[in-house]
C-alpha positions as CSV (number, residue, x, y, z in Angstrom):
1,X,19.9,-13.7,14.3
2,X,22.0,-14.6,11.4
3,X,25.6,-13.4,10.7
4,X,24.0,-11.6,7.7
5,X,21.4,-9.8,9.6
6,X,24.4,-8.8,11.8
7,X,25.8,-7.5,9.1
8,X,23.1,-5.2,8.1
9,X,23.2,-3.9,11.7
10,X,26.0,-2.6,11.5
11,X,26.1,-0.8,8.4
12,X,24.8,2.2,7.3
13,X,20.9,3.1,7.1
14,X,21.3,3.3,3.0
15,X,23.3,0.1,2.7
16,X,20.4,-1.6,4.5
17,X,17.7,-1.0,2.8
18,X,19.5,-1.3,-0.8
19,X,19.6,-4.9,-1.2
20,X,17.4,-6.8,-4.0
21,X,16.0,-9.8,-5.1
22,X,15.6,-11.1,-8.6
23,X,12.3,-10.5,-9.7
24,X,9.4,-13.5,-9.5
25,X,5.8,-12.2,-10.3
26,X,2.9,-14.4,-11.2
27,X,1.6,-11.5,-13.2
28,X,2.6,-8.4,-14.9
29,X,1.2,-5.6,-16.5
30,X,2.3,-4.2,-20.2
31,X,4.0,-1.0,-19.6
32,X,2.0,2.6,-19.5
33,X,-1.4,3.5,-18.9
34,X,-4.4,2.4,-21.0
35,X,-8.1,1.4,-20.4
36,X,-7.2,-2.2,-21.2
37,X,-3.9,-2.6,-18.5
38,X,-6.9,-1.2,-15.9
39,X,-9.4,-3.5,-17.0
40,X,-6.7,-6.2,-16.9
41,X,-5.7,-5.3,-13.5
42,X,-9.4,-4.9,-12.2
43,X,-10.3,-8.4,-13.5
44,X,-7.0,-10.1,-11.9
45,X,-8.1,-9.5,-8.6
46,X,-12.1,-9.4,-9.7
47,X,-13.1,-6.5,-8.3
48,X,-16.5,-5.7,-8.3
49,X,-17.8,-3.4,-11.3
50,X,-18.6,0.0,-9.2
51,X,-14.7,0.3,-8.7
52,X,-13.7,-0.4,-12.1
53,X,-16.2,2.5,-12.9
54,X,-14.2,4.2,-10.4
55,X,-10.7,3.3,-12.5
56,X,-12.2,4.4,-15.4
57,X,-13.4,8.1,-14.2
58,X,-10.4,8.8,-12.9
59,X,-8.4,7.4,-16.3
60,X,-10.1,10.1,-18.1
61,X,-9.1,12.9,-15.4
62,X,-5.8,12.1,-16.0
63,X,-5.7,12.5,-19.4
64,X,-7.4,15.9,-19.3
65,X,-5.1,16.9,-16.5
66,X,-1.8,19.2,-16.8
67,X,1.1,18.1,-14.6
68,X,1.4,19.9,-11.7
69,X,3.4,23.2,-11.6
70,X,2.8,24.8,-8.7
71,X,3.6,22.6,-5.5
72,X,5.8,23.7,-2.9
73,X,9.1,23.3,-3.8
74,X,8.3,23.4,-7.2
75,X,9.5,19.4,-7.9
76,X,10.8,19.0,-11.4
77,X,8.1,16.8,-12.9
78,X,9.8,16.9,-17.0
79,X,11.3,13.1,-16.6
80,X,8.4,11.6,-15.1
81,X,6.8,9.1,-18.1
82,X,4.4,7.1,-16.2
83,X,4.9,5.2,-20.4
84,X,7.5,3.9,-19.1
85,X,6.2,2.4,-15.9
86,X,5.2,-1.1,-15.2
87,X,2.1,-0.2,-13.0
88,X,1.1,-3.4,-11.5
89,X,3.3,-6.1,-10.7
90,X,1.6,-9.5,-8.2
91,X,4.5,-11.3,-6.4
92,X,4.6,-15.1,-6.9
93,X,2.6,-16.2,-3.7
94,X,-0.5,-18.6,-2.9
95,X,-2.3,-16.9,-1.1
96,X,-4.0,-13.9,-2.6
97,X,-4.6,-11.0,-0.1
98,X,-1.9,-12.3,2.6
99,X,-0.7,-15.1,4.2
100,X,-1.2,-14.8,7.9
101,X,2.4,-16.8,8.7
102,X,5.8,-15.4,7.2
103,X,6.7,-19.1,6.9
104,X,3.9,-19.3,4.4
105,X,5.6,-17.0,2.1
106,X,8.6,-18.0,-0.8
107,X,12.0,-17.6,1.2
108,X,12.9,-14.6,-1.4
109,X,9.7,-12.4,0.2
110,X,10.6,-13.9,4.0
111,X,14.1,-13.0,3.5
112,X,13.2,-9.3,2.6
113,X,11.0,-8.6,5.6
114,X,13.3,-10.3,8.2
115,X,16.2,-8.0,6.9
116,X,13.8,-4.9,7.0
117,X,13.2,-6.1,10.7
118,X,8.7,-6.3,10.1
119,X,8.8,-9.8,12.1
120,X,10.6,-8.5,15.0
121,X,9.0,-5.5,15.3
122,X,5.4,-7.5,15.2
123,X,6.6,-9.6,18.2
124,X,7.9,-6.7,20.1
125,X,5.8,-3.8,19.5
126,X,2.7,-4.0,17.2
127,X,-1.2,-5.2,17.2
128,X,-1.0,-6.1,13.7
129,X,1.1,-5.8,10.7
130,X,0.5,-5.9,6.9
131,X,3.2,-6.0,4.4
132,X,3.0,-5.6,0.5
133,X,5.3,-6.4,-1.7
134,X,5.8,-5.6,-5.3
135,X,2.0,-4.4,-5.8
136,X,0.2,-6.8,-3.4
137,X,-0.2,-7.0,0.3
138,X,1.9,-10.7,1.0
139,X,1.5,-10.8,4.6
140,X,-1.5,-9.9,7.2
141,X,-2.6,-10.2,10.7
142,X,-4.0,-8.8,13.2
143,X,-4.3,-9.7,17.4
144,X,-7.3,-11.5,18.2
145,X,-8.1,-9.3,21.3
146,X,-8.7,-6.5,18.4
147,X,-10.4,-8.4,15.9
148,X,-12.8,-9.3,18.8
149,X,-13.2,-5.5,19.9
150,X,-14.6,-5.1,15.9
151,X,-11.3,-3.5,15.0
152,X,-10.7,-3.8,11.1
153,X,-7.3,-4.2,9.9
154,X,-7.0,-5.5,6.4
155,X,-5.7,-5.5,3.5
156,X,-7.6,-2.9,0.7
157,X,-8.4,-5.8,-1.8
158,X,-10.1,-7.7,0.9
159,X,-12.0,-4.5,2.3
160,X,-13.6,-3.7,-1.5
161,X,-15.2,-7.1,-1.3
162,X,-16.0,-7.4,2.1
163,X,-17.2,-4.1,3.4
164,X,-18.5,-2.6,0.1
165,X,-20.7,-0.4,1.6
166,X,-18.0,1.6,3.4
167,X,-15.9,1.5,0.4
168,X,-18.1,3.2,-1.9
169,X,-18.8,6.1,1.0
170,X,-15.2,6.6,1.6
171,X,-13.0,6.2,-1.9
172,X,-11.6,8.6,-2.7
173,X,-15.1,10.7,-2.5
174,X,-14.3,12.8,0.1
175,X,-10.8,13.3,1.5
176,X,-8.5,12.7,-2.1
177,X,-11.0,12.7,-5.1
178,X,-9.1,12.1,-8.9
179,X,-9.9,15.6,-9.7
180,X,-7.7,16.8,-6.9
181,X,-4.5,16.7,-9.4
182,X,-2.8,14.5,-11.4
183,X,-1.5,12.0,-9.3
184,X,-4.7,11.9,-7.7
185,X,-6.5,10.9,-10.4
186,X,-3.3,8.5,-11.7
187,X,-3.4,7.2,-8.3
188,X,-7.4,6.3,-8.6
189,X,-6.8,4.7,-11.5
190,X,-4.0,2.2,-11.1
191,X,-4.1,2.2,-7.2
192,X,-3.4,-1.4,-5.6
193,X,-2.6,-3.1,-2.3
194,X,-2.6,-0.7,0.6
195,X,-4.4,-1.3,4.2
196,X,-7.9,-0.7,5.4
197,X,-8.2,0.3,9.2
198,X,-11.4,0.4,11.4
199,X,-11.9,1.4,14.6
200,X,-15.4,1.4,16.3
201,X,-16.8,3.6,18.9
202,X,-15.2,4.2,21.8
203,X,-12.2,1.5,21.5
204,X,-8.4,2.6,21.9
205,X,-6.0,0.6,20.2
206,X,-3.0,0.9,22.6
207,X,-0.2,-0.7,20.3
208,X,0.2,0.2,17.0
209,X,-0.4,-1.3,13.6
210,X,1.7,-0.8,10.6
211,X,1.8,-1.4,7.5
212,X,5.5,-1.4,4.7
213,X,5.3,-1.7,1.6
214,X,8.5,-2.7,-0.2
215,X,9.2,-1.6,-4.4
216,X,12.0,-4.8,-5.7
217,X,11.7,-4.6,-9.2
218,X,13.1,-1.7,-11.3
219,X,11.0,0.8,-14.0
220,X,8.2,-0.4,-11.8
221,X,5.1,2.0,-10.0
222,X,3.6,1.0,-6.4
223,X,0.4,2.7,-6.1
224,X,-0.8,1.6,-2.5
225,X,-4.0,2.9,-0.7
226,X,-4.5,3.6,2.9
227,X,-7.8,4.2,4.2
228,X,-8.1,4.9,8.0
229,X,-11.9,5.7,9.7
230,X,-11.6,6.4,13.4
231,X,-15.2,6.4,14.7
232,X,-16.3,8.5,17.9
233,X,-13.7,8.3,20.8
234,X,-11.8,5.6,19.2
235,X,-7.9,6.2,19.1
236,X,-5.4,4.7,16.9
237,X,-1.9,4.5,16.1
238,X,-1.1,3.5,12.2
239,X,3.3,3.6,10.8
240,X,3.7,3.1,7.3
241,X,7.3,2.3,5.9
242,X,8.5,2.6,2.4
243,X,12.0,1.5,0.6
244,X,13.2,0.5,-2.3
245,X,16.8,-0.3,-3.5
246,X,18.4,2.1,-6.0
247,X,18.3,1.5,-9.8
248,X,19.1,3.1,-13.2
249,X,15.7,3.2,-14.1
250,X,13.4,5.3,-12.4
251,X,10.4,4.2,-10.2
252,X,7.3,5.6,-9.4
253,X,5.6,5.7,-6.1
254,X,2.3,7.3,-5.9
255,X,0.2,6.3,-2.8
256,X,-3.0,7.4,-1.3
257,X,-3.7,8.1,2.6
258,X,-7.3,9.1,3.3
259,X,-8.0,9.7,7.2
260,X,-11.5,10.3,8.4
261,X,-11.1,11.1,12.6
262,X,-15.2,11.3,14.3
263,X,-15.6,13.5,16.9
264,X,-13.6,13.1,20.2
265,X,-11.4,10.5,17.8
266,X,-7.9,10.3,17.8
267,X,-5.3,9.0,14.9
268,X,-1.5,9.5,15.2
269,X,0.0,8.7,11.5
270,X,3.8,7.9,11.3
271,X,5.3,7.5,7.6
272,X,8.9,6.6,7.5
């Protein structure tokens, strides 16, 4: 371990999650929220036209919508300008949808994850890991011995092109529609990265997967999906990590978690 990892260890939790990296994206979207930043965004990672539909519906939802006022808590919602938000931001890397080494990835990214502790933890303690950074998954894998067993564990790009049909049944149709509020439908608009997990009949996943998504850049929004479909008697075990170091300007973070458990399934979600 390095004397700078040391370092981290033994400081406090806020001081080690704070540091940050000067910012290198191979694309990034204007500022705000417009039908041609989502068609922009939809064509960079050429999604197929039934979810750019879906992007659109949900654009207009927002518009007509009224900001929330009556959440517990009642969360002061005045200063939130999502005008001001850069909404999608895809980190300088090769390979599009996740390299499956962390030596694969620019030493800035690498550097990042080692400090958060993600590679560790995978050796240790998980069946598979996936890691976005900025608004793109940079990193996924998944044991064999799972992927054999027809366990799905991949990044949400990859899942809208390669298992359409489950997709378009489980979208935010059911469990977290646009018109659920706001953020819902700002969420279904601009939503990207996030993980897709699959677990067929009667298969227990006995380590768990997980999933961090790390925010670098300031005055930016991270908009990740999670979509989790536990079939009959399967069992599963999904943690999801967030951080961000502090800046002047504000951040959004607006994800979406959608869980669907079958009968006599079981799914234990951690978020920390």
């Amino acid at each position: 371990m390095s004397s700078e990892q040391d370092h981290l260890k033994e400081t406090d939790t806020e001081a080690r999650f704070e540091f940050k990296k000067e910012e290198k994206s191979a694309f990034k979207a204007e500022k705000g929220l417009t039908e041609e930043t989502i068609r922009v965004i939809s064509e960079d990672k050429d999604e197929p036209q039934w979810m750019l539909d879906r992007r659109l519906r949900a654009l207009e939802q927002f518009k007509q919508m009224p900001m929330p006022d009556d959440w517990p808590g009642a969360p002061d919602l005045s200063e939130v300008d999502v005008d001001e938000i850069v909404p999608y931001i895809r980190p300088d890397i090769e390979t599009r949808g996740g390299a499956e080494n962390w030596e694969d990835l620019p030493d800035e990214i690498q550097d990042t994850f080692d400090k958060l502790g993600i590679p560790e933890a995978e050796k240790n303690a998980l069946s598979g890991v996936g890691a976005q950074y900025e608004s793109e998954i940079v990193y996924q894998n998944m044991q064999e011995r799972w992927e054999e067993k027809g366990v799905i564990f991949c990044d949400m790009d990859k899942a809208v092109q390669e298992h359409e049909e489950i997709l378009k049944e489980y979208f935010m149709t059911k469990a977290v529609p646009p018109s659920d509020n706001k953020f819902a439908a700002l969420h279904g608009a601009i939503w990207s990265g996030g993980s897709f997990v699959y677990v067929p009949e009667d298969t227990t996943v006995d380590m768990p997967v997980q999933a961090y998504f790390r925010m670098n850049s300031d005055g930016m929004g991270q908009f990740e999906h999670t979509l989790i479909i536990a079939e009959e008697n399967s069992e599963v075990h999904y943690i999801e990590g967030c951080s961000a170091p502090k800046y002047s300007a504000f951040n959004l973070h607006s994800g979406g978690v959608e869980v669907f458990v079958k009968e006599n399934a079981h799914v234990q979600y951690s978020t920390v």
